[in-house]
C-alpha positions as CSV (number, residue, x, y, z in Angstrom):
1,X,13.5,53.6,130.5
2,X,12.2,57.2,131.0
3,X,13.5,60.1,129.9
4,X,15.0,61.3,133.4
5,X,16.4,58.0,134.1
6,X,17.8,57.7,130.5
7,X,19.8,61.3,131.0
8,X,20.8,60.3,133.9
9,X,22.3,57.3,132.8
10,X,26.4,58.0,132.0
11,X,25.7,55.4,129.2
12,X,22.8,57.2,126.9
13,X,23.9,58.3,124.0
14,X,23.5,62.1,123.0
15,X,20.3,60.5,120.2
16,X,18.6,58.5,122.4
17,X,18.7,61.5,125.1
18,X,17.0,63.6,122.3
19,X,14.7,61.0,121.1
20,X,13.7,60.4,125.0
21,X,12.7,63.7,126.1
22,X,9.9,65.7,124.7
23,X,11.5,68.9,125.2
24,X,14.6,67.9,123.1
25,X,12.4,66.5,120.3
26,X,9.8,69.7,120.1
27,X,12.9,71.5,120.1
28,X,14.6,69.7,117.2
29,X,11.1,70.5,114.9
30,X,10.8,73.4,116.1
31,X,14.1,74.5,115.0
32,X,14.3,73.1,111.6
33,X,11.1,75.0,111.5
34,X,12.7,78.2,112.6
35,X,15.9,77.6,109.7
36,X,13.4,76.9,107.3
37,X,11.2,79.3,107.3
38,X,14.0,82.3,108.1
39,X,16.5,80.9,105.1
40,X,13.5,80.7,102.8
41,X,12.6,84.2,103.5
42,X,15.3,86.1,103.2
43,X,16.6,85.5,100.2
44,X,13.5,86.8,98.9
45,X,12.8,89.8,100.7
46,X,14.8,92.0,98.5
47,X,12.9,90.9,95.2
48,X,9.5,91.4,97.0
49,X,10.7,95.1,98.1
50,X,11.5,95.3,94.5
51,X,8.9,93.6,92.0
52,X,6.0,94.0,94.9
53,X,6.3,97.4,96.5
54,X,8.3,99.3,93.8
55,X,11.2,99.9,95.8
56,X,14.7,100.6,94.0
57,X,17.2,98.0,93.9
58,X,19.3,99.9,96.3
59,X,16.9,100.8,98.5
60,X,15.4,97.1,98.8
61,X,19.3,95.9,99.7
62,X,19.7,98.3,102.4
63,X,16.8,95.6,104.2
64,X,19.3,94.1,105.6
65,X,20.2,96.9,107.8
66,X,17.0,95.9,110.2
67,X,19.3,93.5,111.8
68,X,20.9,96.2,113.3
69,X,18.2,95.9,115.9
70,X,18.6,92.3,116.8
71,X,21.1,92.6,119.4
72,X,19.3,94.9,121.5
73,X,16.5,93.5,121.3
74,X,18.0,89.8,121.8
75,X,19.7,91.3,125.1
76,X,16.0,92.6,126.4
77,X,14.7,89.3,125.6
78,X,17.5,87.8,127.3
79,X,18.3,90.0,130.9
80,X,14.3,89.4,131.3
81,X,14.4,85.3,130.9
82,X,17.6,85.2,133.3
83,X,15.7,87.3,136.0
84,X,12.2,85.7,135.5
85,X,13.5,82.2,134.2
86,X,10.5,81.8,131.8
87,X,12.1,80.2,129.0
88,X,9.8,78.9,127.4
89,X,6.9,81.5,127.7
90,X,9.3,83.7,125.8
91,X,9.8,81.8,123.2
92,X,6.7,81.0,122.6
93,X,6.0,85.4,122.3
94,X,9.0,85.8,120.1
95,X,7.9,83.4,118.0
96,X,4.0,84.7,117.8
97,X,5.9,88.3,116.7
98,X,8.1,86.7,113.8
99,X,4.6,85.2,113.0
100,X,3.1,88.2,113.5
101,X,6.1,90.2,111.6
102,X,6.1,88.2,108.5
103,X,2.3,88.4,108.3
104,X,2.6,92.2,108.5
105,X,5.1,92.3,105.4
106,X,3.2,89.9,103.5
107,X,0.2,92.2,103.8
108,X,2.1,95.4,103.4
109,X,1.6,97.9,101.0
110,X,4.3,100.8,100.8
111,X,8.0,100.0,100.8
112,X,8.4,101.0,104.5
113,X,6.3,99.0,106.0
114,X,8.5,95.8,106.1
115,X,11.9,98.3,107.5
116,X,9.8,99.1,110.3
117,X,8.4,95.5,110.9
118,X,12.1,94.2,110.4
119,X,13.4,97.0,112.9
120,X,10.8,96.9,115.5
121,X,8.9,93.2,115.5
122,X,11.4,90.9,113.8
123,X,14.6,91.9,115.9
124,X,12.4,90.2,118.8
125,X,11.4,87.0,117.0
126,X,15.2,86.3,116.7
127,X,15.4,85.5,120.3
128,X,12.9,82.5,120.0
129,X,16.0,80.0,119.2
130,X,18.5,81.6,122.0
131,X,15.6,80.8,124.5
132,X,15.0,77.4,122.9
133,X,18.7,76.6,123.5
134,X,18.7,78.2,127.2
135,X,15.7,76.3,127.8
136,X,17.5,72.9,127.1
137,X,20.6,74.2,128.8
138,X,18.7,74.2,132.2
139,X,17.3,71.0,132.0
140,X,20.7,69.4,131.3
141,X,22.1,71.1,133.9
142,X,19.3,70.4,136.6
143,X,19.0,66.5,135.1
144,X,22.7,66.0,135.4
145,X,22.3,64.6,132.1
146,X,25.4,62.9,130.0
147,X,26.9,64.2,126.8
148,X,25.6,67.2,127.3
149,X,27.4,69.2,124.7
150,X,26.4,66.6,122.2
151,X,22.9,66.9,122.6
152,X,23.2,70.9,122.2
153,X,25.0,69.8,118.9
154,X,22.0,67.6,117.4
155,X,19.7,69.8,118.0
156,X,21.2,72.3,116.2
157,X,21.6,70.3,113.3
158,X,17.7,70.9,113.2
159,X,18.5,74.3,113.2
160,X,21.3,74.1,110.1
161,X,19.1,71.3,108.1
162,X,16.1,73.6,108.0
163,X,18.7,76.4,106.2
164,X,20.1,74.0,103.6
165,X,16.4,73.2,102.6
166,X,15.0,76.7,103.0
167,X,16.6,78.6,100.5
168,X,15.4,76.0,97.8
169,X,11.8,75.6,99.0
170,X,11.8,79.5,99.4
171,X,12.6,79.6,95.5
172,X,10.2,77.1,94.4
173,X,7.7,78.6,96.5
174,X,8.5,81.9,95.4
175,X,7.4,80.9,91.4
176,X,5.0,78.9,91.6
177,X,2.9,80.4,94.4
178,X,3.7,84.2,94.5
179,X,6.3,86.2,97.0
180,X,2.9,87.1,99.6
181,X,2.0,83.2,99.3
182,X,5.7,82.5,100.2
183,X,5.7,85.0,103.0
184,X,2.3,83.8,104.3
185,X,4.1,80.2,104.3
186,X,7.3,82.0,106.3
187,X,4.3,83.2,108.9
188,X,2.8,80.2,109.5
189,X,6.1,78.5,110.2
190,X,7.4,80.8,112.6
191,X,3.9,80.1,114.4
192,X,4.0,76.3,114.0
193,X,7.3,76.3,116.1
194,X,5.1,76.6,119.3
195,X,2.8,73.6,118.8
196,X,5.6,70.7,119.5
197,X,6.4,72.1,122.6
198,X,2.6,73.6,123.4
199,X,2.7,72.1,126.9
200,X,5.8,71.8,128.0
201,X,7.5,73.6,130.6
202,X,11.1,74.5,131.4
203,X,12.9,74.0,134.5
204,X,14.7,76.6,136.1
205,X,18.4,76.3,136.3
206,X,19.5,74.7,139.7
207,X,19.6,77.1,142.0
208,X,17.1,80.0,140.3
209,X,14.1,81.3,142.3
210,X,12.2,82.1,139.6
211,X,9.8,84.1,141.7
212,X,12.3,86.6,142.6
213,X,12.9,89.2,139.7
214,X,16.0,90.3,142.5
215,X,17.7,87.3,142.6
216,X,21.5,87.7,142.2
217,X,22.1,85.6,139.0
218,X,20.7,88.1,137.3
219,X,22.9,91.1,138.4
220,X,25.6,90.9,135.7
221,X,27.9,93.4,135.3
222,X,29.1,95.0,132.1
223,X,33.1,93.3,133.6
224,X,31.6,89.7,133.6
225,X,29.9,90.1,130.0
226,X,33.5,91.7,128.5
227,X,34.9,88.4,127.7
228,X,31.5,86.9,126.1
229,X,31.2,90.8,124.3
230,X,34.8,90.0,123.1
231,X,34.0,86.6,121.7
232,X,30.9,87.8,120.0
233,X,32.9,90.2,118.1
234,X,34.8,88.1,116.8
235,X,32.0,85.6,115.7
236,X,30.7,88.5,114.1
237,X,34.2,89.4,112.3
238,X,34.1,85.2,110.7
239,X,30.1,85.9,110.0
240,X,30.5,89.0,108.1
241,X,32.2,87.1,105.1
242,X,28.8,84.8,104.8
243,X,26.8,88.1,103.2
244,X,30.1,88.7,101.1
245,X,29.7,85.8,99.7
246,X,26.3,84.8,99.2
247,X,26.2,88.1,97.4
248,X,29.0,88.0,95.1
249,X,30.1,84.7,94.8
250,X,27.2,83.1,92.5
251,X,27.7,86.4,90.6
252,X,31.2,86.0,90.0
253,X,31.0,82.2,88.9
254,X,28.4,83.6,86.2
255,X,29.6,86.3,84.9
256,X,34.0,85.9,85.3
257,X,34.3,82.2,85.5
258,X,31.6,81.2,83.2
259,X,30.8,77.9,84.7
260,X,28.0,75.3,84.3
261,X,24.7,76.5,86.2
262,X,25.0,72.5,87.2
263,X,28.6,73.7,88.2
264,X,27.6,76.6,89.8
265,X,24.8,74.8,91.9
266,X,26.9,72.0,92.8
267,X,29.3,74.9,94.8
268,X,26.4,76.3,96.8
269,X,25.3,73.3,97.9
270,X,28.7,72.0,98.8
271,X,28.8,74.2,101.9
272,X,25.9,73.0,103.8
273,X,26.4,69.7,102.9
274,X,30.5,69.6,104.5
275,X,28.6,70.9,107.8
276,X,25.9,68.5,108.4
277,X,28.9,66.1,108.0
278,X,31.5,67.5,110.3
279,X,28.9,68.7,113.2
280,X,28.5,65.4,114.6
281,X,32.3,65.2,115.6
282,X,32.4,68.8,116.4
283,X,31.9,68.4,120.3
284,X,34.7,65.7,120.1
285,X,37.2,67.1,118.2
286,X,37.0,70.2,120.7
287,X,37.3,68.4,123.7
288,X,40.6,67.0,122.4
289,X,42.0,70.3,121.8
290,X,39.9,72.7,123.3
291,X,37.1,74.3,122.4
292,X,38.6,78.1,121.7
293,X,41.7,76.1,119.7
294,X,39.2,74.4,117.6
295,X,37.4,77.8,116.9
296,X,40.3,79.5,115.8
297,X,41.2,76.7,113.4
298,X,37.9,77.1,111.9
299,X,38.6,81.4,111.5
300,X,41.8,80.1,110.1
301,X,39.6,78.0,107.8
302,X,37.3,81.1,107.2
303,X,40.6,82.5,105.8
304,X,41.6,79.7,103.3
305,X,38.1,79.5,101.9
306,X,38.2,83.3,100.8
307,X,41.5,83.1,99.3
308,X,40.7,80.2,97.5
309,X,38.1,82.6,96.1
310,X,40.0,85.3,95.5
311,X,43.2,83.8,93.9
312,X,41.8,80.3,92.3
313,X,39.8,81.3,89.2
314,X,38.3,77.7,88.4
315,X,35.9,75.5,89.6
316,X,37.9,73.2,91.7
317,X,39.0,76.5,93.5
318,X,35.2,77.4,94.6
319,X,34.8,73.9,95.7
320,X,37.7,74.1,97.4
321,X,36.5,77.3,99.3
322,X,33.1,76.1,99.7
323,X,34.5,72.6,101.8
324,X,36.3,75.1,104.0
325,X,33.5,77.2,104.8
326,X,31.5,74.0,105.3
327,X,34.1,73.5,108.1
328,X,33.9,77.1,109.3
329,X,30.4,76.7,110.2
330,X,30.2,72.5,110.9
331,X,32.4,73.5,114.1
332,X,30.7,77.9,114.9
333,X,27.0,76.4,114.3
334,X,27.3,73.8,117.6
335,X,30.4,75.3,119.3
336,X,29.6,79.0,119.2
337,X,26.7,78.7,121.4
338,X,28.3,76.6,124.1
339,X,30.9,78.8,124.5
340,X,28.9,81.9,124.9
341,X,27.0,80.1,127.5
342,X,30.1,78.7,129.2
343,X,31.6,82.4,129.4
344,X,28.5,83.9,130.9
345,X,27.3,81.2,133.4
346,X,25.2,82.8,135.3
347,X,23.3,84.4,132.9
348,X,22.8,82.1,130.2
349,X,19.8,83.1,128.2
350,X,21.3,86.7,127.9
351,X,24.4,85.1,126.5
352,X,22.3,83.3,124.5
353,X,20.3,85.7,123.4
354,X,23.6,88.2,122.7
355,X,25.5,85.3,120.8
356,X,22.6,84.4,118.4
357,X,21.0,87.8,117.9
358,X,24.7,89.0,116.6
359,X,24.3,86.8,113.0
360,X,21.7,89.7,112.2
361,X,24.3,92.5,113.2
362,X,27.5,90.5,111.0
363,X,25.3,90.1,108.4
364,X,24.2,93.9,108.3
365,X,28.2,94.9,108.4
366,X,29.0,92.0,105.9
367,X,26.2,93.6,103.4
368,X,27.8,97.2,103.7
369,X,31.1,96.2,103.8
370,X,30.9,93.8,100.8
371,X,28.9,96.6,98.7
372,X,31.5,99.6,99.0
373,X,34.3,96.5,98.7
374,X,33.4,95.7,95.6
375,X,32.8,99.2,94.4
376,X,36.2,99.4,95.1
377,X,37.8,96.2,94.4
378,X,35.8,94.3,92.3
379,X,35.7,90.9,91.7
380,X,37.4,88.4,93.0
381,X,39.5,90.9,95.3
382,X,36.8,91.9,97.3
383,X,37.4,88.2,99.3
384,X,40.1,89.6,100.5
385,X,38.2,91.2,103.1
386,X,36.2,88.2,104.7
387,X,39.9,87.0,104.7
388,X,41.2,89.6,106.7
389,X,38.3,90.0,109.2
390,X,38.8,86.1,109.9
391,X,42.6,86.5,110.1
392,X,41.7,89.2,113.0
393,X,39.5,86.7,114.1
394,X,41.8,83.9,114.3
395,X,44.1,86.1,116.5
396,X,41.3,87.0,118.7
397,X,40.5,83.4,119.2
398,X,44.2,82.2,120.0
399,X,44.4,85.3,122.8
400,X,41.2,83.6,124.4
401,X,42.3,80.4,124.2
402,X,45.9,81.1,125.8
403,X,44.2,83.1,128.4
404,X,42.0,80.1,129.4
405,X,39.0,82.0,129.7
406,X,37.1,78.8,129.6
407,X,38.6,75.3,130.3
C-alpha cells in the first residue's frame, strides 16, 4: 500500500502513516537532529563564553537573553510561509542560518561575536521546526489522513529524544574533543537536517494559492491571533520554571542535600524519561477530556513538581518533582503545538512559528527571574516562583477551556 492510500485508510495506524510517507520520516531525523544538536549546545555555550573568549561569568549567563529575538523573528518567518506557502524552502534557509550561526560562534573570537550571532542569525534558525511541523500539518489536512494528531505526536517524540541525548553527547563531546569541535559538530547537524527531506516538496494547505502573496488566509488580524497570543503566554508562564530549574536544581542537590552524584544523575534523567513514556497516550488522554483540560492539569502538575522542590528536602522529593515535570512536558511537547495551530487555522505556520519560537523568550524570563530569585530567596524557596507562574497558568488554561475556544 502507498503512502496516500495508507493515510487515507481510517484503519492505519499513526506508525505506519509515519513509516509510509517520506515526508513524515525525513521529518522525524530531521528533528531528533534539530533536539540534538540545540540541547547539546546550549548547555555549553556559557562555558565557551567563559573559558574560550574570557568573558565573565555574568556576562556569559546573560547569553541567554538572545532569545529575546526569537519571537519576532519566528513571526517573520511565519506571516511569509502562510502568504507564500513555501514550507519547506524555509526550512530548509532557517536551518542553513542555525548552520551558518553556530559556525560563526565556533569561529569567533571576541565575546560579542556569538550575542550578535544569537540575536541576529540564530532567532531565525528557530523557525526550521515550526515550518517542519506546518509542513506536515498541510499534508494531513490535504490527504485527509487518519489519526492525525497522533502522527504530529510521534514525530515530536523525535524532537524530545534528540534533547534527552543531547545534553550528554554535548558533554562528552565537550571533553574529549574541545568546545569549537563540539560547536563545529552543533553546525553540521543543524545542516544535516535538510538532506532527509532534500527533495521533497510540501503541499499547500487545501484551499491556498500559493502564487498569490494577496490571498486572504494570510490577512490575520491582531483580534484572531488574541486568543493563540493568550495561550502562548501562558506556555511561556509553565516554560519559564525549566531555566529555574536546570539552573538551580543540580546545584541545590550538591551543595544542600548532599546526595549521591549517581543520585543526583538519576533525578535529571528521570524527567525526560517520564515523557517519552506518557507522550504516546497524550493525544488520547486529551480527546477524553479535552485538550485545554488536559493542559491545565499538566500547569497544575508544573505546580506540584516545584513544591516538591521547594518543601521536600530528600531524594525521594526530587524524584518526585522530576516525574511531575516529566508529565508537564509528556502532554505541552505534542499538545502545545496542536492547539496553537487549532486556534489560528488559517494561518498555521505563523502560529507555529509564534508557539515554538516563545521557548526561547520563557527561557530568557526564566534565566532573569530565577537569578534575582535566588538572590533574594535562596535555595530551595526560589521554586516557589515556577510554582506560582504555573498556578497563573493553570487559571489561564481553565478560562480557555470553559470558554471553548477550541473544541
Amino acid at each position: 500500500m502507498d503512502a496516500q492510500s495508507l493515510a487515507s485508510s481510517s484503519k492505519a495506524t499513526a506508525i505506519q502513516q509515519v513509516w509510509a510517507s517520506p515526508l513524515y520520516r525525513g521529518a522525524t531525523f530531521a528533528l531528533f537532529l534539530s533536539g540534538l544538536a540545540t540541547s547539546a549546545s546550549l548547555p555549553q555555550i556559557v562555558l565557551f563564553l567563559v573559558r574560550e573568549l574570557g568573558a565573565s561569568l555574568p556576562v556569559a549567563g546573560l547569553y541567554y537573553l538572545t532569545g529575546l529575538t526569537a519571537p519576532v523573528a519566528g513571526y517573520l518567518v511565519g506571516s511569509y510561509s502562510d502568504k507564500t506557502g513555501r514550507r519547506l524552502s524555509l526550512f530548509r534557509l532557517c536551518a542553513i542560518a542555525g548552520a551558518l550561526g553556530w559556525a560563526g560562534i565556533a569561529l569567533s573570537t571576541r565575546a560579542w561575536m556569538p550575542f550578535v550571532i544569537g540575536d541576529i542569525v540564530l532567532g531565525f534558525s528557530g523557525s526550521a521546526t515550526s515550518q517542519l511541523f506546518t509542513a506536515i500539518h498541510d499534508d494531513l489536512k490535504a490527504k485527509g489522513a487518519g489519526a492525525n494528531d497522533s502522527v504530529v505526536a510521534i514525530i515530536r517524540m523525535a524532537l524530545t529524544a534528540g534533547w534527552v541525548i543531547g545534553p550528554f553527547l554535548g558533554a562528552w563531546f565537550a571533553v574529549e574533543i574541545g568546545l569549537r569541535a563540539m560547536l563545529w559538530g552543533t553546525a553540521i547537524c543543524f545542516f544535516a537536517q535538510i538532506i532527509p527531506l532534500w527533495t521533497q516538496q510540501a503541499l499547500a494547505a487545501p484551499g491556498r494559492r500559493v502564487d498569490k502573496k494577496t490571498d486572504a488566509v494570510s490577512h490575520v488580524g491582531w483580534s484572531e491571533m488574541l486568543p493563540l497570543l493568550a495561550f502562548t503566554g501562558l506556555y511561556v508562564l509553565v516554560y519559564a520554571g525549566e531555566p529555574i530549574k536546570y539552573g538551580f536544581l543540580l546545584l541545590y542537590m550538591q551543595d544542600q542535600l548532599k546526595l549521591d552524584p549517581s543520585i543526583q544523575g538519576s533525578v535529571i534523567g528521570t524527567q525526560p524519561f517520564i515523557e517519552l513514556i506518557l507522550m504516546p497516550f497524550s493525544v488520547l488522554l486529551a480527546r477524553r477530556i479535552g485538550i485545554l483540560w488536559m493542559m491545565c492539569v499538566a500547569a497544575i502538575c508544573g505546580v506540584m513538581a516545584n513544591l516538591c522542590f521547594a518543601t521536600w528536602p530528600t531524594a525521594a522529593g526530587m524524584f518526585a518533582g522530576q516525574i511531575l515535570m516529566g508529565g508537564v512536558w509528556g502532554l505541552y511537547m505534542v499538545l502545545g503545538l496542536i492547539v496553537a495551530q487549532r486556534l489560528l487555522p488559517n494561518a498555521v505556520a505563523t502560529a507555529s512559528a509564534i508557539f515554538m519560537s516563545s521557548s526561547a523568550l520563557a527561557s530568557a524570563l526564566g534565566g532573569g527571574v530565577g537569578g534575582m530569585g535566588v538572590a533574594y530567596l535562596g535555595l530551595p524557596n526560589v521554586f516557589y516562583l515556577p510554582a506560582l507562574f504555573s498556578l497563573a497558568a493553570a487559571v489561564g488554561l481553565a478560562i480557555m477551556a470553559r470558554s471553548r475556544v477550541i473544541q
